[in-house]
C-alpha positions as CSV (number, residue, x, y, z in Angstrom):
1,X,2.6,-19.0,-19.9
2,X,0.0,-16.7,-18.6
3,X,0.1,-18.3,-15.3
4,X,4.0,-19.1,-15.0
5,X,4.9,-16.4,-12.5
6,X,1.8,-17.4,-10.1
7,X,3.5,-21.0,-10.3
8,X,6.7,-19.6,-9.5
9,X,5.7,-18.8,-6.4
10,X,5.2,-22.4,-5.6
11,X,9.2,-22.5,-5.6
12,X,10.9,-22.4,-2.6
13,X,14.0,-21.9,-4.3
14,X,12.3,-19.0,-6.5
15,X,11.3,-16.5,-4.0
16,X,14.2,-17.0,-1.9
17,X,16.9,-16.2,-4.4
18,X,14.8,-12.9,-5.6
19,X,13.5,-12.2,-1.7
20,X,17.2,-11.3,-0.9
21,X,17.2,-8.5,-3.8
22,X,13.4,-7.5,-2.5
23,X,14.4,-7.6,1.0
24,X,17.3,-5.5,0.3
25,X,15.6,-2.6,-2.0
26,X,13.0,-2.4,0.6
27,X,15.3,-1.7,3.2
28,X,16.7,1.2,1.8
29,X,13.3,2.4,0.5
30,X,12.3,2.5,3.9
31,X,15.6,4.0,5.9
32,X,15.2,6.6,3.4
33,X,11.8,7.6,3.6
34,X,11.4,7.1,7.2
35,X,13.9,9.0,7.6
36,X,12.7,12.3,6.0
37,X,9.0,11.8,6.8
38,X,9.7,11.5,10.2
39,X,12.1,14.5,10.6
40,X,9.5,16.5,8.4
41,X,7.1,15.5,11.1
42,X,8.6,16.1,14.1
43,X,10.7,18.8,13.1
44,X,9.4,20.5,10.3
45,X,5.4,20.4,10.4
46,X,3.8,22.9,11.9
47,X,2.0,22.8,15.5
48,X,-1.9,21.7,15.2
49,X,-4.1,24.7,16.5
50,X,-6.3,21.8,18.4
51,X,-4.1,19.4,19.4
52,X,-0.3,20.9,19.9
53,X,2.3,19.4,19.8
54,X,0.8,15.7,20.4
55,X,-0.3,15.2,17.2
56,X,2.5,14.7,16.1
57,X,2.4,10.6,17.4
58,X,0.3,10.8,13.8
59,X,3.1,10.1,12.0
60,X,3.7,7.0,13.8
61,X,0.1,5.9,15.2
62,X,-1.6,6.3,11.5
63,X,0.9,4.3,9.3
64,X,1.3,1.6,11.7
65,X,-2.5,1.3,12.4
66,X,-3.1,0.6,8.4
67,X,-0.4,-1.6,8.2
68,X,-1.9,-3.9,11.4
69,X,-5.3,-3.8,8.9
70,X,-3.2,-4.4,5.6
71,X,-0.8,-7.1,6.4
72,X,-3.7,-9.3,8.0
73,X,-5.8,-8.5,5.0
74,X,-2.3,-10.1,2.7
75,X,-2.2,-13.4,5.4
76,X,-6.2,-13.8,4.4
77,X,-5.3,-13.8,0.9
78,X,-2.2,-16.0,1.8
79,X,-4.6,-18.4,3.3
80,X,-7.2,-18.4,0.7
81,X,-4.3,-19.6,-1.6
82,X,-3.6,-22.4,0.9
83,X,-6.4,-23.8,1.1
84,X,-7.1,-23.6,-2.6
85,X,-4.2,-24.0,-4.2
86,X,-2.2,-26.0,-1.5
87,X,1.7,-23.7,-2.0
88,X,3.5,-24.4,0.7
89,X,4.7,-20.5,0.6
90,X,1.2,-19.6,1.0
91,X,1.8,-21.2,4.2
92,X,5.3,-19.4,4.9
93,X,4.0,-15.7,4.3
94,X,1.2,-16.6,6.3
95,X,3.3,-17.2,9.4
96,X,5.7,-14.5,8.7
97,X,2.4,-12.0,8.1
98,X,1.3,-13.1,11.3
99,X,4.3,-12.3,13.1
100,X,4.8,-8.9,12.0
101,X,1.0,-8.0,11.9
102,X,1.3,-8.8,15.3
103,X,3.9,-6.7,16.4
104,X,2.3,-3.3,14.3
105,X,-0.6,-4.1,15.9
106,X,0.9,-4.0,19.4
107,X,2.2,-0.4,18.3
108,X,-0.9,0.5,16.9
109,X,-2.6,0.0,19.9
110,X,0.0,1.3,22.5
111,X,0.6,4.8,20.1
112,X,-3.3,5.0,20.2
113,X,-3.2,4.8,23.9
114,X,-0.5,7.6,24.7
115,X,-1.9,10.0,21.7
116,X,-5.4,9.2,23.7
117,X,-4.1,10.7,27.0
118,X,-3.9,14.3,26.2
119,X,-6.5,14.0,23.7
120,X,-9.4,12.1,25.6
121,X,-8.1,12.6,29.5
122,X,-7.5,8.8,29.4
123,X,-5.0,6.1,27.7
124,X,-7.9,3.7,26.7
125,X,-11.8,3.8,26.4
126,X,-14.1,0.9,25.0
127,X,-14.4,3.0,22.1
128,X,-15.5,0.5,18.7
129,X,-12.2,1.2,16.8
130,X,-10.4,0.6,19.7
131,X,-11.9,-2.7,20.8
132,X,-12.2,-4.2,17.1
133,X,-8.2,-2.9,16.4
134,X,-7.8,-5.1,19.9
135,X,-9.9,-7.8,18.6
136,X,-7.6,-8.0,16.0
137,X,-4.4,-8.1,17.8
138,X,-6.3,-10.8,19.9
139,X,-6.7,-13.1,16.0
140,X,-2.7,-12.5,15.4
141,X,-2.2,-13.5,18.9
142,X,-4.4,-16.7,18.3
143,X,-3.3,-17.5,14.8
144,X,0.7,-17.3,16.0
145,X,-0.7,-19.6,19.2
146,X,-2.3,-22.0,17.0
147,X,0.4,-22.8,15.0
148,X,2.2,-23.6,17.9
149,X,0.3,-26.0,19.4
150,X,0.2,-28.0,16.8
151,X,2.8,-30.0,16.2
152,X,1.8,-31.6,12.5
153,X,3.1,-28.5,10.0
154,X,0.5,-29.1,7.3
155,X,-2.9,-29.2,9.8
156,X,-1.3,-26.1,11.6
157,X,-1.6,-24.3,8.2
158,X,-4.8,-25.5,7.3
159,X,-5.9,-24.6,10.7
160,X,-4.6,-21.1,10.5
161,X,-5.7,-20.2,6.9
162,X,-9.3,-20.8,8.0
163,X,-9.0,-19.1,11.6
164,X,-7.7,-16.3,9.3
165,X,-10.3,-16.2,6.8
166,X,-13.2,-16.4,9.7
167,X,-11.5,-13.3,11.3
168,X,-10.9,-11.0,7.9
169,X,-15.0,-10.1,8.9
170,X,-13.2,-7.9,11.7
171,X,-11.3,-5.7,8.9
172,X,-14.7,-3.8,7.9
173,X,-15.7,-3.5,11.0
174,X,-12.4,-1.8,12.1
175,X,-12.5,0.6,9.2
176,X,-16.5,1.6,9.3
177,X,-16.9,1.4,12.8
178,X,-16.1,5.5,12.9
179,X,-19.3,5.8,10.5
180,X,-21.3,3.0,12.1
181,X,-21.1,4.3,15.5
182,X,-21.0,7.0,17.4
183,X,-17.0,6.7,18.8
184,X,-14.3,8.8,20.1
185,X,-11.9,8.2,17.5
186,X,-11.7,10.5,14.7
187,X,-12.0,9.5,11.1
188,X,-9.0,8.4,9.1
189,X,-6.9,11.4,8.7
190,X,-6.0,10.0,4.7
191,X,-8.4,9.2,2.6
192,X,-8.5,7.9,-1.1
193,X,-12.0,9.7,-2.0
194,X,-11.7,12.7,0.1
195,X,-9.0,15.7,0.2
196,X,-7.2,16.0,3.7
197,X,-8.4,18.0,5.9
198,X,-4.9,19.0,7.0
199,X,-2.3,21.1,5.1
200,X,0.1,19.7,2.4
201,X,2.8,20.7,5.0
202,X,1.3,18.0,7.8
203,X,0.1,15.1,5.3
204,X,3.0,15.1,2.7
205,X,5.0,13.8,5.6
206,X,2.3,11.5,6.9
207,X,2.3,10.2,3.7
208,X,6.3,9.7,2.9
209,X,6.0,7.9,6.5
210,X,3.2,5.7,5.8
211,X,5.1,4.4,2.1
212,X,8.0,3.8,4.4
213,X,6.8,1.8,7.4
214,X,4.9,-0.4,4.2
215,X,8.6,-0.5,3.2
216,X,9.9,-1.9,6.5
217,X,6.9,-4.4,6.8
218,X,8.6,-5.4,3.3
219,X,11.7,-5.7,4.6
220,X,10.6,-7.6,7.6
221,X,7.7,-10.0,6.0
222,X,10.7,-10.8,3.2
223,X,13.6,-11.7,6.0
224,X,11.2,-13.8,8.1
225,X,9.5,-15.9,5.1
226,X,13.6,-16.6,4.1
227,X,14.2,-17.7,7.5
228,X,11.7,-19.7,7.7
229,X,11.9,-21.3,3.8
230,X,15.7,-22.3,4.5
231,X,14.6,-24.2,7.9
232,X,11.3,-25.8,6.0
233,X,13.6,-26.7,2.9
234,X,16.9,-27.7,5.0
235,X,16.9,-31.1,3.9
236,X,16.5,-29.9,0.0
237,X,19.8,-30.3,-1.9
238,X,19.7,-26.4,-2.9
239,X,19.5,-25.2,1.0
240,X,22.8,-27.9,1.3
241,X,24.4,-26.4,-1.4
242,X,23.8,-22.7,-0.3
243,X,25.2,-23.4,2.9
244,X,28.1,-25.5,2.0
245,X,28.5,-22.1,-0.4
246,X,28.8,-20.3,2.9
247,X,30.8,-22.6,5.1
């Protein structure tokens, strides 16, 4: 019984009948929150003595940049479960993960570069958190590639989950590399261990924004593993059923 809702997830079926409630409370989670971090942020926070007004990218730069880290650290997990346990929704997330890993990553890197310009002269620099965060766009890239050029579904996901495993080393790296080496970047502006070094009035929002772009991931991760379950299971008597619901 202890293990039941692990099993659960095995089910197609399961996860797609609760995703839809998931994928929907997400949603709202995150219109609301983004909403008022952002407005708090753009609007409301006041102007950095340093920096100006251009500090202000922080509120999207920072959450997207953790979630590039933290949704390739959940397809790592999802792949370890592949490869162990063999759950064919291991295999789902994993695609979805990469997919919109992918994409934050892209936004990661671009907000990086424009919030770079007035701060370092220059939209990009060989700087280590700037080369391992591209390195890492570079694995989603080759995961999402992977999978499509190879046409056997079950060696694609095998061949993914270890390719994703082999580049989880790059995680570390992204988030020491501050402390290991001597970079431009500055260190992460929130911290579990440390108080902020900015005012409640700058990271209050930063924070509302950063719960709700992990809410939109949701949202996202949760449509694109349906879409994908109801075109792996379309031959399954409960994906005929559902649609002959619809028709």
């Amino acid at each position: 019984m202890a293990w039941r809702w692990f099993h659960q997830w095995g089910s197609p079926r399961w996860f797609y009948e609760r995703a839809s409630r998931w994928q929907a409370w997400a949603g709202w989670i995150a219109v609301i929150l983004l909403a008022v971090g952002t407005v708090w942020g753009l609007a409301i926070a006041p102007v950095d003595y340093q920096q100006g007004h251009s500090y202000r990218i922080i509120y999207l730069h920072v959450p997207v940049s953790f979630l590039a880290q933290a949704l390739y650290l959940a397809m790592a997990i999802a792949a370890a479960v592949l490869l162990v346990w063999r759950m064919k929704l291991a295999d789902v997330a994993m695609q979805s993960l990469a997919i919109v890993g992918f994409a934050f990553c892209v936004l990661a890197l671009a907000s990086g570069a424009i919030w770079g310009k007035p701060t370092w002269g220059t939209y990009w620099v060989w700087d280590a958190r700037l080369t391992s965060m591209l390195i890492l766009a570079f694995l989603y890239l080759g995961i999402i590639g992977l999978r499509s050029a190879m046409l056997d579904p079950n060696t694609a996901g095998k061949a993914c989950a270890i390719l994703a495993l082999v580049g989880a080393i790059n995680l570390p790296i992204i988030k020491y590399s501050v402390e290991w080496w001597n970079t431009l970047h500055q260190p992460a502006s929130l911290t579990l261990t440390e108080k902020p070094a900015m005012p409640a009035s700058m990271w209050v929002p930063l924070l509302i924004n950063i719960c709700g772009y992990y809410a939109a991931a949701a949202y996202l991760v949760f449509a694109s593993m349906r879409g994908l379950v109801l075109h792996r299971e379309r031959r399954a008597q409960w994906v005929r059923e559902l649609v002959g619901a619809h028709d």
